[in-house]
C-alpha positions in Angstrom: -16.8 -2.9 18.0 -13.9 -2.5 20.4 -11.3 -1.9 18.0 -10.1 -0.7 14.6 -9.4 -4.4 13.7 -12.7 -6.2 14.0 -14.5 -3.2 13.1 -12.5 -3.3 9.7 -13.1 -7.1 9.4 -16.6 -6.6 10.2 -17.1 -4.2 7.2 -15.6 -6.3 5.3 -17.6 -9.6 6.0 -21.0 -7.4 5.7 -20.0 -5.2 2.6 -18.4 -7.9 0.7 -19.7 -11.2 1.0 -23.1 -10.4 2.9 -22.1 -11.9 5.8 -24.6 -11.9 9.0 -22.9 -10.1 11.5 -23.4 -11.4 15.4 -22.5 -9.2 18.0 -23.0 -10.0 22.0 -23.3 -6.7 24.1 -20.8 -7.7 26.4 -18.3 -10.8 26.0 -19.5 -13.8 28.1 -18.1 -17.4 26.8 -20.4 -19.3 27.2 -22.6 -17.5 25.4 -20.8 -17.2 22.6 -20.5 -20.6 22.2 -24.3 -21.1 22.4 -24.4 -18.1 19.3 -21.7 -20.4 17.2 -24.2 -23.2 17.4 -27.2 -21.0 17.1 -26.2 -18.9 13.8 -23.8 -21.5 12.6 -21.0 -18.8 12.6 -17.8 -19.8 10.6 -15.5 -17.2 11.0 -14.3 -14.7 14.3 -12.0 -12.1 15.5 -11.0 -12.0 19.1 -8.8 -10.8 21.6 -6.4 -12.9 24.3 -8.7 -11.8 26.5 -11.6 -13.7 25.3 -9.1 -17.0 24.9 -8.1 -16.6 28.7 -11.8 -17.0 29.6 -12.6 -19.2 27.0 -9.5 -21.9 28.1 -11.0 -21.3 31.8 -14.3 -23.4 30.8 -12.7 -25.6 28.1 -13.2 -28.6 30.4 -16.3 -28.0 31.8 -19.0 -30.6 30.8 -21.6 -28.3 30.4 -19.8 -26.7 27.5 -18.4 -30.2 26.1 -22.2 -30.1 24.1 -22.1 -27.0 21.9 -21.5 -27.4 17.8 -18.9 -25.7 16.9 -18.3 -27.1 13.8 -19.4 -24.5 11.8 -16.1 -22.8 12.8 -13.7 -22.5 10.0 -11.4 -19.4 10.8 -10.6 -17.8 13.9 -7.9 -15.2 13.9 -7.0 -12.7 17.0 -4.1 -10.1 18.0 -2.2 -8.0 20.4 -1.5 -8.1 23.0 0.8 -11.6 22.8 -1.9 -14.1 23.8 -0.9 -17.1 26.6 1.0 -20.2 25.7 -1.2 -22.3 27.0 -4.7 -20.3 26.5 -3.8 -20.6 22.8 -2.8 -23.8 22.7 -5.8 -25.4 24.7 -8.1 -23.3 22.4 -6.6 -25.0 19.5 -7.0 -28.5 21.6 -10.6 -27.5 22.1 -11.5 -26.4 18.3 -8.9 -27.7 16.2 -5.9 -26.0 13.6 -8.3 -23.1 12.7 -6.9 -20.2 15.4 -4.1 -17.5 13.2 -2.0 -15.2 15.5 -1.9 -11.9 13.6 0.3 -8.9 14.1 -0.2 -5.6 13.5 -1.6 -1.8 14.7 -3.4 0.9 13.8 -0.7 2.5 12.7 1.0 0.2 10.5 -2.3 -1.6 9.5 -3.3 -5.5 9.6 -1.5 -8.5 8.6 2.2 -8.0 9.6 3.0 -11.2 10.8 1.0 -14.3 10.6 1.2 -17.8 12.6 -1.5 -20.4 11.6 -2.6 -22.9 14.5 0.3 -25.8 13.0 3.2 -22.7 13.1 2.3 -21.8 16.4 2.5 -25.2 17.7 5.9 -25.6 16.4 6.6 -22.2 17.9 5.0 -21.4 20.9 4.2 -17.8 21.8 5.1 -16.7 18.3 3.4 -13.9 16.0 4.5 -15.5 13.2 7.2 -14.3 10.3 7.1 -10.9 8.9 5.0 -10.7 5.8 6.5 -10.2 2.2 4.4 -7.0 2.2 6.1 -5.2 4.9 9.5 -4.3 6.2 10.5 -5.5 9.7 13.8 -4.1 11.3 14.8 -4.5 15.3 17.3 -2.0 16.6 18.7 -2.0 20.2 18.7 1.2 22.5 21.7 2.7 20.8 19.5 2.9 18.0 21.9 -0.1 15.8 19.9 -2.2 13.6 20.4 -5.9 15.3 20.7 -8.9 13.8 18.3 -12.3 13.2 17.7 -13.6 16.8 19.0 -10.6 19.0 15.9 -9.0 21.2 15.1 -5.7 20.6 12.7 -3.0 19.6 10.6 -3.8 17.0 9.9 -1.0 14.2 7.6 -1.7 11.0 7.0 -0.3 7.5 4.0 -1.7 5.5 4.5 -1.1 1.8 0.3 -0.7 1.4 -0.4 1.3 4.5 -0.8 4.9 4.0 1.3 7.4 6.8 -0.1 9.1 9.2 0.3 11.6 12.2 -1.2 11.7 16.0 -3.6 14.5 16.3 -1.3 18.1 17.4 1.0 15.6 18.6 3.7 16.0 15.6 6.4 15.1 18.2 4.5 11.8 19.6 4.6 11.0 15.6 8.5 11.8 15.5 9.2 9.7 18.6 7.9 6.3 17.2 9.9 6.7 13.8 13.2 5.2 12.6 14.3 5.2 9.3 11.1 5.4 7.7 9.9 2.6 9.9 7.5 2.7 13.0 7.5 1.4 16.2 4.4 0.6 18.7 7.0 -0.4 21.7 7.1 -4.0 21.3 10.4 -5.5 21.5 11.1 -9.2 20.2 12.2 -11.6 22.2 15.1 -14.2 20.5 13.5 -16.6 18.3 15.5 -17.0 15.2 12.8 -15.3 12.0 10.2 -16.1 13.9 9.0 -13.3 16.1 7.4 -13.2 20.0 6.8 -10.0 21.5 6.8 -9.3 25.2 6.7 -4.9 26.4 3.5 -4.1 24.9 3.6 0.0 25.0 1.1 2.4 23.6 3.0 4.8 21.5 0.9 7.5 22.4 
């Protein structure tokens, strides 16, 4: 439980549908792909991380063997993951990767690319979400138009506010407008969005 995200996800596969939750003690690929077959898993959350070493054995023999078919949803996030990592993951086990963008801050779910999306768009997030607000201003703090790279800030109409703990003026610094930022900036790509400057806010 590395993160907010799959820790969230994970509560909500046990908590709601029963789900059998199967955790390794520290990421190894391989393995993972033998606990797929093993406990018939159908549905993950991962890092880029995990692609990058995952796409490093996607042609070795020995892993050719492994059923994966039991895989029907496999969704990961931040930081941007690799063209081609993503791309030979969805070569290896088929349209059921999703590209999700969010934070803690903001919450889950603010852009979404499924596998066919992604393909058509490489390196893409996906298009903002009908439940949140997307704005990107430049550094003279101008709103920019569709296509222009910038800084991206966020405003999720379900997500509750927040503060950083005694850091009111870390809180102040990542707000414009109402909206939030986490330091990405977009990079030019019409309404659909890639990120490149992943920043911590805090």
């Amino acid at each position: 439980m590395y993160h907010s995200a799959p820790f969230a996800f994970a509560t909500l596969a046990a908590r709601s549908y029963n789900g059998l939750l199967v955790i390794q003690d520290r990421f190894d690929p391989e393995e993972l792909l033998a606990l797929i077959e093993r406990h018939r898993i159908t549905s993950m959350y991962m890092v880029p991380t995990m692609f990058v070493r995952l796409s490093a054995i996607a042609r070795r023999s020995a892993v050719s063997g492994y059923d994966l078919s039991s895989l029907a949803h496999v969704s990961h996030t931040q930081p941007p993951v690799r063209p081609t990592s993503n791309g030979r993951l969805i070569e290896w086990w088929g349209p059921i990767i999703s590209e999700l963008y969010g934070s803690t801050e903001v919450g889950f779910h603010r852009g979404l690319a499924q596998a066919e999306e992604w393909l058509a768009h490489p390196g893409t997030v996906g298009r903002p979400l009908a439940s949140c607000e997307v704005r990107v201003f430049g550094e003279d703090g101008v709103e920019l138009a569709t296509g222009e790279s910038g800084e991206v800030f966020v405003r999720a109409k379900a997500t509750t506010d927040f503060t950083y703990h005694n850091k009111a003026e870390a809180r102040a610094e990542v707000e414009r407008d109402g909206l939030i930022t986490c330091g990405e900036r977009r990079i030019p790509r019409r309404r659909w969005f890639s990120l490149s400057l992943i920043v911590c806010a805090t």
